[in-house]
N, C-alpha and C positions, 0 to 999 in steps of 0.2 A: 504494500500500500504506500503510494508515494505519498509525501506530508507536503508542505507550503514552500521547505525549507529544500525538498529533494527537487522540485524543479524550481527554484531557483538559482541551485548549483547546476541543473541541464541547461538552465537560458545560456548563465555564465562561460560554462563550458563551449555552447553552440556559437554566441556571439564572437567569441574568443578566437575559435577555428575560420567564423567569415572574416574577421578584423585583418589577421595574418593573412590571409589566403589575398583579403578582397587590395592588402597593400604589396602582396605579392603579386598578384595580377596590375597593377598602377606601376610597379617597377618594370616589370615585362615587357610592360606597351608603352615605356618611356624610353626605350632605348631606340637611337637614331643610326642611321649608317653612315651621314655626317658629323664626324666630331667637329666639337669647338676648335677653333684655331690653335690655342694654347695645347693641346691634346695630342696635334694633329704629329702623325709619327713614330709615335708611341709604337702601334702599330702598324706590321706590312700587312698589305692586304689578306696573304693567308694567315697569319697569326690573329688578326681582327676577326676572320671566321673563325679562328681555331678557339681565341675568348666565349665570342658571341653563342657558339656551339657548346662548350662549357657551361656559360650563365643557365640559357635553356635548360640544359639537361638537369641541375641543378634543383632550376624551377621547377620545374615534371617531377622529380627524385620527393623534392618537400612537400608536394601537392597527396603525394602517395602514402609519406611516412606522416602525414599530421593525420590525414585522415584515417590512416591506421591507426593510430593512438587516440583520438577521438572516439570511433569504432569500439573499441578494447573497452574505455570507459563505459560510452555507453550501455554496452553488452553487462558490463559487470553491475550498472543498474539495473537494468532490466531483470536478469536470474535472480540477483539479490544476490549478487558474487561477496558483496564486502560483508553482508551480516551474515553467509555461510563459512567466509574465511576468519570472522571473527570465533564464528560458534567451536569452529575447528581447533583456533588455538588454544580456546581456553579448556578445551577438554586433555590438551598438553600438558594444562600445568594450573596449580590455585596459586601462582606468583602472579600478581597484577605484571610486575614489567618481565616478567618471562615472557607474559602471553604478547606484551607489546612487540618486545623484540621477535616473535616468531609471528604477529601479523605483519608487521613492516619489512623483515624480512622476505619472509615469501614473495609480499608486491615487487622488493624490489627486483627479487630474484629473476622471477616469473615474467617480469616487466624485460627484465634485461635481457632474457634466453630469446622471450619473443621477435626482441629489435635485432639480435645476431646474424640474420639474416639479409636485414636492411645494411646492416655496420659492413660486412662481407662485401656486398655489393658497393656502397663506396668506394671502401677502400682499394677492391681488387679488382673491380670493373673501371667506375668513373675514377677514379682519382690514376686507377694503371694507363686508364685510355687515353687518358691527356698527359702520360708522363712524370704524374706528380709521384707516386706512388714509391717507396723504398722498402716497406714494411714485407716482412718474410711472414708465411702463416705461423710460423716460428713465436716471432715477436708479437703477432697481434694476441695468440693464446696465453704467451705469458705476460702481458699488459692483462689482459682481461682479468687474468688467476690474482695477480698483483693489486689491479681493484675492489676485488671481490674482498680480497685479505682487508683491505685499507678500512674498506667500506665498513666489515664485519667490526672491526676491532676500534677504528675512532669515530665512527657512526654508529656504531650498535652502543659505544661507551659514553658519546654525548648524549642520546635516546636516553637510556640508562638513567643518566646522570639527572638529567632535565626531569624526567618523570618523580623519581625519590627525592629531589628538590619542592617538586608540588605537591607530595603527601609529606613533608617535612614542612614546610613554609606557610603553607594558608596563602591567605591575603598577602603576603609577601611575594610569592612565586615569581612575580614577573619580572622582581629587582634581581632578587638570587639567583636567579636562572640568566639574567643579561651580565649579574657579572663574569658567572661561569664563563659564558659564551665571548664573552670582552676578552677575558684571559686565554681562553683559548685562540682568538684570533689573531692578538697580538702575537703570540705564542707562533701562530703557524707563519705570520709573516716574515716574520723573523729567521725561524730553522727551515722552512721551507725547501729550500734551494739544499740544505745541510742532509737532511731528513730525507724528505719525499722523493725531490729529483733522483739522489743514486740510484735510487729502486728502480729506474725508468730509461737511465742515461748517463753517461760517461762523461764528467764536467774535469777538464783540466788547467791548470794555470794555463794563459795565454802566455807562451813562449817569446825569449828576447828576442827583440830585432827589430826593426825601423817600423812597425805596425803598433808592440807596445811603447817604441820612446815617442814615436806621434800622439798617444792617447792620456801617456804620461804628463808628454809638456802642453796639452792643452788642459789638462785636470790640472794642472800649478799652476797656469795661465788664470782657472779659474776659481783658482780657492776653493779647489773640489781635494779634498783628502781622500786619497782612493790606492788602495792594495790591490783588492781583489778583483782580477779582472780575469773572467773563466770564457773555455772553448767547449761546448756542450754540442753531442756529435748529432744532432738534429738530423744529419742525412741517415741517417740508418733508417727513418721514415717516411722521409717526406723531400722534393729538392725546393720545398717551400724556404723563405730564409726569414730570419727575426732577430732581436737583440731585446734584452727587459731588464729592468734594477729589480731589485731584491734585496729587502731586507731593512732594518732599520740600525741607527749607531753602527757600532762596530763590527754589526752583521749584516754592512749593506755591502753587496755585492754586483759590478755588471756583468751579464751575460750573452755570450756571442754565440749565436749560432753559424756552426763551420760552413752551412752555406751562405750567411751571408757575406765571412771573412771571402770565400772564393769568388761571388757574384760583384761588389760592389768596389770601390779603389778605397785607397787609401784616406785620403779626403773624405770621400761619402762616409766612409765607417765612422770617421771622428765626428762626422755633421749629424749622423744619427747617434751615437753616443754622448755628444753637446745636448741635442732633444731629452735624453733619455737626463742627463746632468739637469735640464733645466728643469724637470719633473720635480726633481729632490731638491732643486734651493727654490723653489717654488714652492715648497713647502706640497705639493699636489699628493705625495703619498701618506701624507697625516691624513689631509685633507679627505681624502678616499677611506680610510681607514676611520675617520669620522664618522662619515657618513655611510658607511658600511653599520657601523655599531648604532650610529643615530634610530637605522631604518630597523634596527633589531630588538631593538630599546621599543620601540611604537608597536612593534609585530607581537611581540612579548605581553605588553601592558594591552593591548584589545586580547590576546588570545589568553588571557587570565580572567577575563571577562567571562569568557564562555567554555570556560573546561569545563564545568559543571552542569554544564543546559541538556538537558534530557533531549529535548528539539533536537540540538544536531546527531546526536548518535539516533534519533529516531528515524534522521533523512537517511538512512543506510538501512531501516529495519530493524534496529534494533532497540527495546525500550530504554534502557535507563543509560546513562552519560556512562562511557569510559573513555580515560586518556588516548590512543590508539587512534580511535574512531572518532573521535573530538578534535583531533589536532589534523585527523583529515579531511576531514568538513570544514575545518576552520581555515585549511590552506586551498581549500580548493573555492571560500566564498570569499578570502581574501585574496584572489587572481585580479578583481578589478585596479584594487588599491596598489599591489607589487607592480603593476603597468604604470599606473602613475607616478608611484615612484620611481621606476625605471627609469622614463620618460626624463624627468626631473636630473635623475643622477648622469646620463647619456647627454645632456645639457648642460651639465658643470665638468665632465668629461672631455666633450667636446672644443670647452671654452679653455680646462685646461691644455691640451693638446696645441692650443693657436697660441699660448704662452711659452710652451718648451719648443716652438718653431722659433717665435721670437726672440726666443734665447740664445738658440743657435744662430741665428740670423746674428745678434750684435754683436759677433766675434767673426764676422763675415765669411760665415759658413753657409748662408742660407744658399745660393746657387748647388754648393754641393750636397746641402741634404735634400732640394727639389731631386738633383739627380739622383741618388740615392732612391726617393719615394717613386719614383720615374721606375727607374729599375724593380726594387720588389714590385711595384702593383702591376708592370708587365709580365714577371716572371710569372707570377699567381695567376692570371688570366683574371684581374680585378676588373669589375665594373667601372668602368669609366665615368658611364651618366645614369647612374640612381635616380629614383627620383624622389623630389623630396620628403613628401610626405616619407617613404621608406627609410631617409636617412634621417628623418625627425623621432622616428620610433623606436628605429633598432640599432643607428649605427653608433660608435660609441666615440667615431673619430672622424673630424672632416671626411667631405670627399678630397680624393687628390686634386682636383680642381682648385677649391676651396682653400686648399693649402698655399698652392702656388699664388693663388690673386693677396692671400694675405703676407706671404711671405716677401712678397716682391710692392706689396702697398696697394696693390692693385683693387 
């Protein structure tokens, strides 16, 4: 028997699925065969198909997997999937968070097995078809086996934690539980790169010679205090190329990926590792980390609100409130409000991104990081011309376009 509150979570969910779709289809059909002037070059005509044939396939690929996931939800309304996988767990066990962790395990499990097929196909179809592809069925099994573990042990232990906080706490829960979560965040930004990367990837000091004394005397040049500076062999998956800081104090770290040391020059690399410097005296990674915790702090304090409401664990079928089924009603009627926030945070993201350009720029690097961004977003067969609305919703970082008119004043 659906209740008031179960198709409220179906409009959500359906709305949700046209919203993406309907700003997937407005990208699609905003793409032109003449580029802008500024653009123009970028690519040669058969690599411009070879993009354009990309993008597409792409689009078709997400059109497929949302609506299989949509589909799945659905379905699992329908039979009463969530209150028979509840009823299941608890016949497991009379530990409230055993039974948690053996119904959110299962979702996730079940969830994950399903999509393996999809994951397959990307990776060994489209991303092989176009080249991108490095990854051995070797490596993609033991990536998955390696998530599974992560997932088990510091997602089944913040679950865990969170729950016996909220039968300990009371009316407190949503303070106690944000500071958990505060510590641990800070916590992962920190060891991250120390911790999680080895598990995944081979980070080496970047080796001497005329690429670290470049990186060097522009970090003295700008009062950047910097040791650590790693080579992380990203081609073993991908001939995609990147560079990202990590870390906070004396556990900040920059990292290269070895294709982008092979793809870009000299130059370029300091003009993108100037961006990535200007990130951190811009203070943009507190800032991020702010509003990371800010958005968890709010999520926290509404879903204290309603752990206890019998209403939501009824919209699943089941009578009376448990944690489990409360925190998933609660996440799935709080999707309007995560978009908006999204939205918000992709908007001070964005704005910070036009600052670590201009950062680079005032050490008159900005030609070389244009070129730089020139390069990766050809490599990657990047969209060119988005269109806006899609880059208002989802993207987190100018278009390359966008970059260049700002970078040069334009």
């Amino acid at each position: 028997m659906f209740t008031t509150i179960t198709y409220i979570i179906l409009a959500i969910l359906i709305l949700d699925f046209l919203v993406e779709r309907s700003l997937s289809w407005l990208n699609a059909r905003h793409v032109k065969t003449e580029l802008p002037e500024q653009l123009r070059g970028l690519y040669d005509a058969s690599e411009y198909a070879k993009q354009q044939s990309y993008f597409k396939t792409n689009q078709q690929f997400g059109l497929i997997t949302s609506g299989f996931g949509l589909l799945l939800i659905l379905l699992m309304f329908a039979v009463g999937g969530f209150a028979l996988l509840n009823n299941y767990a608890a016949s497991l066990s009379e530990y409230p968070i055993v039974v948690s962790l053996i119904f959110f395990g299962i979702l996730f499990f079940a969830n994950d097995i399903l999509s393996l097929p999809f994951e397959c196909y990307d990776h060994f179809v489209i991303e092989q078809r176009f080249g991108f592809n490095k990854m051995t069925p070797k490596i993609f099994v033991g990536d998955k086996l390696k998530n599974w573990l992560i997932m088990a042990i510091v997602g089944g232990g913040i679950l865990a934690l969170i729950q016996q906080i909220y039968y300990w706490a009371g009316d407190m829960f949503w303070l106690l539980a944000w500071i958990c979560m505060a510590a641990f965040s800070i916590f992962f930004v920190m060891f991250y790169s120390n911790i999680i990367v080895p598990l995944f990837n081979k980070q080496t000091p970047l080796e001497e010679g005329e690429l670290r004394n470049e990186i060097e005397r522009f970090a003295e040049k700008a009062g950047f205090k910097l040791k650590n500076i790693f080579v992380i062999d990203g081609s073993k998956r991908s001939t995609k190329a990147n560079a990202y800081f990590q870390g906070l104090g004396a556990k900040k770290r920059i990292v290269l990926f070895d294709t982008l040391i092979n793809d870009l020059t000299k130059e370029e690399i300091v003009a993108v590792l100037a961006h990535e410097i200007g990130h951190y005296k811009k203070k943009h990674t507190l800032m991020g980390l702010g509003m990371s915790l800010a958005n968890s702090l709010i999520m926290l304090f509404i879903l204290g609100l309603f752990l206890n409401s019998d209403a939501l664990a009824q919209a699943f079928g089941v009578e009376k409130a448990n944690f489990h089924l409360n925190v998933l009603a609660f996440g799935l009627l709080y999707t309007p409000v995560s978009m908006a926030l999204g939205i918000l945070m992709n908007m001070v993201i964005r704005r910070n991104e036009y600052q670590a350009d201009a950062y680079a720029a005032s050490f008159g690097l900005g030609e070389a990081l244009i070129s730089g961004l020139k390069k990766l977003t050809t490599k990657s067969l990047g969209n060119l011309q988005p269109h806006p609305a899609y880059v208002f919703f989802y993207y987190s970082h100018p278009t390359l376009l966008q970059r260049m008119e700002a970078i040069r004043g334009k």
